[in-house]
C-alpha positions in Angstrom: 0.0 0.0 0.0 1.4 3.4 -0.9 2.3 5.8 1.5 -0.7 8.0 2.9 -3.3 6.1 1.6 -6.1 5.1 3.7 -6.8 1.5 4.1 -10.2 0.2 2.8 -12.6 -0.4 6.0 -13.7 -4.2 4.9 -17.4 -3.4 6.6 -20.7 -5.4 5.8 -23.5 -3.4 4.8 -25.8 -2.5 7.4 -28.4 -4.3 6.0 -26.6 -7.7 5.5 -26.3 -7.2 9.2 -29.7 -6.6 10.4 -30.5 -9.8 8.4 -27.6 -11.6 10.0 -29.8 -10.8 13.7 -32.9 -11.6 12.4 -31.6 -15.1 11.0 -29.9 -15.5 14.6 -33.2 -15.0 16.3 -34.9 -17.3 13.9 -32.6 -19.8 14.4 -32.8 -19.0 18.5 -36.4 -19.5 18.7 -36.0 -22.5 17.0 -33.5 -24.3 19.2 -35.8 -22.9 22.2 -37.9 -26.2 23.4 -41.7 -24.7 22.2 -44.0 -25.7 25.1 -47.7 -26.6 23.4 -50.7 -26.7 25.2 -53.2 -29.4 22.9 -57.3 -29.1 23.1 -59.8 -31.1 21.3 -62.4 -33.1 22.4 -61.6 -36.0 20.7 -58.6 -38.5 22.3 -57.7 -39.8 18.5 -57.6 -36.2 17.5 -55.0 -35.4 20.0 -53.2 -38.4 19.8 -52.6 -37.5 15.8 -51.5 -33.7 16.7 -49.4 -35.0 19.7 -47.6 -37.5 17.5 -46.7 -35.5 14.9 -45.4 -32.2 17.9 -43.5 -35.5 19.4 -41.6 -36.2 16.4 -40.1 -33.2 15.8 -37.2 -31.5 17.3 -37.4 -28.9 20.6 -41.6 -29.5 21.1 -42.4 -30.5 24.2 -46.7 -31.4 25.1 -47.1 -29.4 28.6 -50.6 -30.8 28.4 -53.7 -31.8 27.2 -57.5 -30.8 27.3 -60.7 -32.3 26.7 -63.0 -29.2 27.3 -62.8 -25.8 26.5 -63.4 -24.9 30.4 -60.4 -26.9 31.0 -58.2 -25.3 28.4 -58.5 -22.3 29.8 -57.5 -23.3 33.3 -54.7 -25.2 31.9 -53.3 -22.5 29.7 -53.4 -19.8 32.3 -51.8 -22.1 34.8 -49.4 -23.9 32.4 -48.9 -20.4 30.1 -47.5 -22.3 27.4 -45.5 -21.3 24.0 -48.3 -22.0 22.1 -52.3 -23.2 22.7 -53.5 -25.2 19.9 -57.5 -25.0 20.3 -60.1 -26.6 18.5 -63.1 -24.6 18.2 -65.8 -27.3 18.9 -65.2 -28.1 22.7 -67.6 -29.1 25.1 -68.1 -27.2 28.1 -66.7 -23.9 26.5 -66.1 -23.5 22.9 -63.0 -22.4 21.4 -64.3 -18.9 20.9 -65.1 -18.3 24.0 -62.1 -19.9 25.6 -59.6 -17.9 23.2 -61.5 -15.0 24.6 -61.2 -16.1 28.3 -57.4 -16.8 28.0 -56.1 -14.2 26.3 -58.0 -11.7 28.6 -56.1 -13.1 31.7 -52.8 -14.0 29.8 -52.3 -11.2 26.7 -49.3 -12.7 25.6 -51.1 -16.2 24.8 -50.2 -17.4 21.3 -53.5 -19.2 20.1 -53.7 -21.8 17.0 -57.2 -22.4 16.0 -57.7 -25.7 14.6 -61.4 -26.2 12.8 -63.4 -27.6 10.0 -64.5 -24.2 8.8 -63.6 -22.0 6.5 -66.2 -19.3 5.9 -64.7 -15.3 6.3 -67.2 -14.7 8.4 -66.2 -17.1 10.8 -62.3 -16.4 10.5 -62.8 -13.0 11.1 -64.6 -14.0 14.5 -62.1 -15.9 15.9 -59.3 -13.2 15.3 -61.4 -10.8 16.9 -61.5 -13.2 20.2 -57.6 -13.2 19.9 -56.3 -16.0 17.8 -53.6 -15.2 15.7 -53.3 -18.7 14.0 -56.1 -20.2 12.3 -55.9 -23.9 10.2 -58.4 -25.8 8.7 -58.0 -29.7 9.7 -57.5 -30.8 6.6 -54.3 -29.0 6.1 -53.0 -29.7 9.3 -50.8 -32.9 8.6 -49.2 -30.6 6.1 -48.7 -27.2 8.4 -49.1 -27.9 11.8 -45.1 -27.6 12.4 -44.9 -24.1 10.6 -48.0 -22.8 12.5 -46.3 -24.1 16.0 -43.1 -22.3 14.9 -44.7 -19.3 13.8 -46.8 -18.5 16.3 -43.9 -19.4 19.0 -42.1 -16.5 17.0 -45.0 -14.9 18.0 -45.9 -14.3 14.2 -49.5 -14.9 12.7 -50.1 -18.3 10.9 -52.6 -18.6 7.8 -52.4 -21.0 5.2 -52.8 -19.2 1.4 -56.1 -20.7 1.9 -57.4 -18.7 4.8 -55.1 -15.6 3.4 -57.4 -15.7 0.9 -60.7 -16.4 1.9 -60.5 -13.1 4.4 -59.3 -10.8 1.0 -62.1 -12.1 -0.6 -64.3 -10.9 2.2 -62.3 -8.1 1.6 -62.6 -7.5 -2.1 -66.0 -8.7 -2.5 -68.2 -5.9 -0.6 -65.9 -3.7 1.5 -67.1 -4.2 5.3 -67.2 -7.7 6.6 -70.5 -9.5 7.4 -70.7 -9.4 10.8 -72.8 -13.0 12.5 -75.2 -12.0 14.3 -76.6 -12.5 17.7 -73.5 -13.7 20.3 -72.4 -10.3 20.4 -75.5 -9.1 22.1 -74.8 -11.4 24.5 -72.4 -11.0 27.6 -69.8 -13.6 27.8 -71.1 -15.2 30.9 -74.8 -15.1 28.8 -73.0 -17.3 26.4 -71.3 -19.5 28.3 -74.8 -20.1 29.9 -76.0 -20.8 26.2 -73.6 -23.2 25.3 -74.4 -25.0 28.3 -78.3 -25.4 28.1 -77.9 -25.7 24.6 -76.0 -29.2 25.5 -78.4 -30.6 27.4 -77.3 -29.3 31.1 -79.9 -29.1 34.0 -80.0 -25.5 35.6 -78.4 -27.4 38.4 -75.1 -28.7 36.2 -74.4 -25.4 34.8 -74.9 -23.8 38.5 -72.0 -26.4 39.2 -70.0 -25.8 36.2 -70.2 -22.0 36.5 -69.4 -21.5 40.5 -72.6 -19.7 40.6 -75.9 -20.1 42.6 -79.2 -22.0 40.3 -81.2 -18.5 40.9 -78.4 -17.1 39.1 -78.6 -19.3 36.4 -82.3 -19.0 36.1 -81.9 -15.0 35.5 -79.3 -15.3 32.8 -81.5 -17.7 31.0 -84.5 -15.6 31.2 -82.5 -12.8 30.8 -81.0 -15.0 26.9 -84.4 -16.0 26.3 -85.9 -12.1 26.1 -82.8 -10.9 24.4 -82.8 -13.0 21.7 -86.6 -13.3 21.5 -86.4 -17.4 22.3 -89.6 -19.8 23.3 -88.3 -22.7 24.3 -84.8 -24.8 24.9 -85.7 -26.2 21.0 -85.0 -22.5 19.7 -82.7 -22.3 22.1 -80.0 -25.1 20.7 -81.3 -24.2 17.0 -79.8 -20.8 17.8 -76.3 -22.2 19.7 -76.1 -24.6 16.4 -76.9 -21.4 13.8 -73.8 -19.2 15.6 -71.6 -21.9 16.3 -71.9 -21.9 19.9 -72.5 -25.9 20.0 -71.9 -28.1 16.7 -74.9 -29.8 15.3 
C-alpha cells in the first residue's frame, strides 16, 4: 500500500447485518424447546396432533385438554409457548375460551384448529384473539410451521385462509358481521352453550361456580334478548352461531 493512503474499512452493509440478527433469532427460537398446550375433544384427535409435535425437534406437550373450560385453566396455569385450540369443545367452545385466555394471559399465542372455512367465521375468531387459524384438513401438512410461527409470536394462515379473508375483503368492503353472540355478555354465552347441550340449571350452577337463581336470571335474561320460546330454539340458535356443533 502506498504511503498515505487510507486503508479500505472491509465493513458489511448495514443491511446484511440486520439480516444476520434476524436469522440468529430465527434460528434462537428455533433451538428454544416450544412448550404446546393441545385441546380437542376428541382423544384420537389429539393423539394425531401430539404425535406429529413429538416427532419433531425442541416440542415439548405441557398438556392436554378435553374441554374448553379446562383449556382455559390449563393454559393460564401452564402459560404455554403455544395453545392449539379446536373450536368445537364441550363445556366452552374455542371462541369463548380464546377470549377467556387471552384476557387473563395477553401474551397467549393461540392456533385455531377447525373444519371451517367461511370469512365470516375467520374473522370472529381473530377478533376473540387467535392469531393462527388452520383448517383440519391442512393440518398434517402445516401444523409444524403454525407451531413455529406463532412461538415466534408471528401470525399463521395458510394461502387458503389468506385468501378467503381478502375475498371478504374485495368482495363488498365491510365484513359481514354474524349476528346475535355479540349481544350477548360472555357469561350469557357461556350459559347458552351450556343449556344448549343438554345441562340441567343445576349442572351449569356447578360448572359456573354460581348459585341456580343465578342461572335461572341469565336464562331468562338470553331467552328475552334473543326473542327465544323454548330450549328447541334455544339449541337451534347455539347450532346457527356456532356456539355448539350440530
Amino acid at each position: 500500500m502506498a504511503s498515505g493512503e487510507i486503508p479500505e474499512r472491509s465493513e458489511r452493509p448495514v443491511n446484511s447485518k440486520k439480516m444476520d440478527l434476524q436469522e440468529s433469532m430465527h434460528e434462537n427460537t428455533k433451538l428454544k424447546t416450544k412448550r404446546v398446550l393441545l385441546a380437542d375433544d376428541h382423544e384420537i384427535i389429539r393423539a394425531g396432533l401430539r404425535r406429529v409435535l413429538e416427532d419433531a425437534p425442541n416440542c415439548e406437550i405441557v398438556g392436554e385438554a378435553a374441554t374448553g373450560r379446562r383449556a382455559v385453566e390449563m393454559a393460564l396455569e401452564l402459560r404455554p409457548d403455544v395453545i392449539v385450540l379446536d373450536i368445537a369443545m364441550p363445556e366452552l367452545n374455542g371462541l369463548e375460551a380464546t377470549r377467556q385466555i387471552v384476557k387473563d394471559f395477553p401474551e397467549a399465542e393461540i392456533l385455531i384448529l377447525t373444519v371451517h372455512d367461511s370469512e365470516v367465521f375467520i374473522r370472529e375468531v381473530l377478533n376473540a384473539g387467535a392469531r393462527g387459524y388452520l383448517l383440519k384438513s391442512d393440518a398434517g401438512r402445516h401444523l409444524l410451521a403454525a407451531v413455529d410461527s406463532l412461538a415466534r409470536h408471528e401470525p399463521f394462515f395458510t394461502s387458503k385462509v389468506s385468501e378467503i379473508v381478502l375475498e371478504g375483503f374485495l368482495s363488498g368492503g365491510s365484513p359481514r358481521k354474524a349476528s346475535g353472540p355479540k349481544d350477548l355478555t360472555p357469561r350469557e354465552r357461556e350459559v347458552v352453550q351450556l343449556l344448549a347441550e343438554g345441562k340441567a340449571n343445576k349442572e351449569v350452577a356447578g360448572l359456573l361456580n354460581i348459585s341456580v337463581k343465578t342461572v335461572e336470571t341469565h336464562r331468562t335474561n338470553v331467552m328475552q334478548k334473543l326473542d327465544l320460546h323454548s330450549v328447541t330454539e334455544l339449541v337451534r340458535y347455539a347450532i346457527r352461531n356456532n356456539i355448539i356443533q350440530a
